[in-house]
C-alpha positions as CSV (number, residue, x, y, z in Angstrom):
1,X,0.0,0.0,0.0
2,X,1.3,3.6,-0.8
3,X,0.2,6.6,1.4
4,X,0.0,10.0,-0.1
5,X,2.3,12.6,1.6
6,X,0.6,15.8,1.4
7,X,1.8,18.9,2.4
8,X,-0.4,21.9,4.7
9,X,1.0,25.1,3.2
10,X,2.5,26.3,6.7
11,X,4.1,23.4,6.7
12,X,5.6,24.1,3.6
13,X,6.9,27.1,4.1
14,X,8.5,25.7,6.9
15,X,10.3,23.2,5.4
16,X,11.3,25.8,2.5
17,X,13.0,27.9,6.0
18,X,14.8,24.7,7.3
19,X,18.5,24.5,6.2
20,X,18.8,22.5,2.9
21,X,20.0,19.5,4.4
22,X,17.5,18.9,7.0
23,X,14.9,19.6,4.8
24,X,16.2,16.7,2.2
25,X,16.4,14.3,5.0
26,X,12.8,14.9,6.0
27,X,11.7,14.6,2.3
28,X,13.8,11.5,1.9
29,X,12.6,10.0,5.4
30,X,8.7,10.8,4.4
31,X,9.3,9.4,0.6
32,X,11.3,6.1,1.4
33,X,9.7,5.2,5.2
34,X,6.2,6.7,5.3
35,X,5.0,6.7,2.1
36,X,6.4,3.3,1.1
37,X,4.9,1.2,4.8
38,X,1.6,-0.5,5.0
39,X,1.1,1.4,8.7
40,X,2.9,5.0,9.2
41,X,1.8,5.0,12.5
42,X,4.8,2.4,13.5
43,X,8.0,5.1,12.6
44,X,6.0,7.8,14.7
45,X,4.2,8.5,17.9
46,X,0.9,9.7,19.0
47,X,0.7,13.2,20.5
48,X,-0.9,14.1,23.7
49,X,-2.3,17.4,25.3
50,X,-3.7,19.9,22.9
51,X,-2.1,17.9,19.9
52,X,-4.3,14.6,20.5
53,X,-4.8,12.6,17.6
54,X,-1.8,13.9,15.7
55,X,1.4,12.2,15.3
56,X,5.1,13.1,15.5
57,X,8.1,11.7,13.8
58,X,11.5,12.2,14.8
59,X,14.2,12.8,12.5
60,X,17.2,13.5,14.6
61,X,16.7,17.1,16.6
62,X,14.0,17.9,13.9
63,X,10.2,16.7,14.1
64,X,7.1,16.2,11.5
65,X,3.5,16.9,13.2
66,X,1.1,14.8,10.9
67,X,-2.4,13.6,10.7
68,X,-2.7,10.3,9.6
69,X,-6.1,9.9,7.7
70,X,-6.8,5.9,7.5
71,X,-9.9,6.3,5.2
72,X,-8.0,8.8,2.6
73,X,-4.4,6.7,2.8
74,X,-3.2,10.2,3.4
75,X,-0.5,11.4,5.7
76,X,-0.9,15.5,6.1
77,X,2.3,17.2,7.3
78,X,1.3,20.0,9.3
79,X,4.6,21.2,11.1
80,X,7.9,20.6,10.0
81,X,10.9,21.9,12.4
82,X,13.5,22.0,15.0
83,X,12.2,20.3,18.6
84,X,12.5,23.2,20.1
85,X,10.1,25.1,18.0
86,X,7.9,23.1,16.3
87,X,5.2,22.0,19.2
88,X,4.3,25.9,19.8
89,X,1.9,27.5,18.3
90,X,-0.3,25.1,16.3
């Protein structure tokens, strides 16, 4: 099964912010790992708190807030960013 990666525009233009490198290794991690995998939900982890329902994946110091939506075989990026920044204000 293939999941369709889909992009929400802020988090596009986050990933367009993100130095060049980072940004490649979240598009190579969400092309080759999430896209690719019967069940997304096994590379990630469910969000808790105000974020409930979401999911984060970790790609060294940098994480990807999705929605995962089973009935569409879509995974929506939301946030894309450094740890440090990426769980505020969403």
């Amino acid at each position: 099964m293939t999941w369709e990666v889909k992009f929400d525009p802020k988090a596009d233009r986050e990933l367009d912010r993100l130095d060049p490198q980072y940004a490649r290794r979240i598009l190579s991690f969400l092309s080759k790992k999430i896209a690719t995998d019967e069940d997304p939900k096994r590379y990630g982890k469910p969000l808790h708190g105000n974020l409930a329902g979401l999911w984060k994946y970790r790609i060294e110091n940098y994480r990807i807030i999705c929605d995962i939506q089973d009935e569409k075989i879509v995974v929506l990026v939301l946030r894309a960013g450094h740890r440090s920044k990426v769980y505020g204000g969403h």
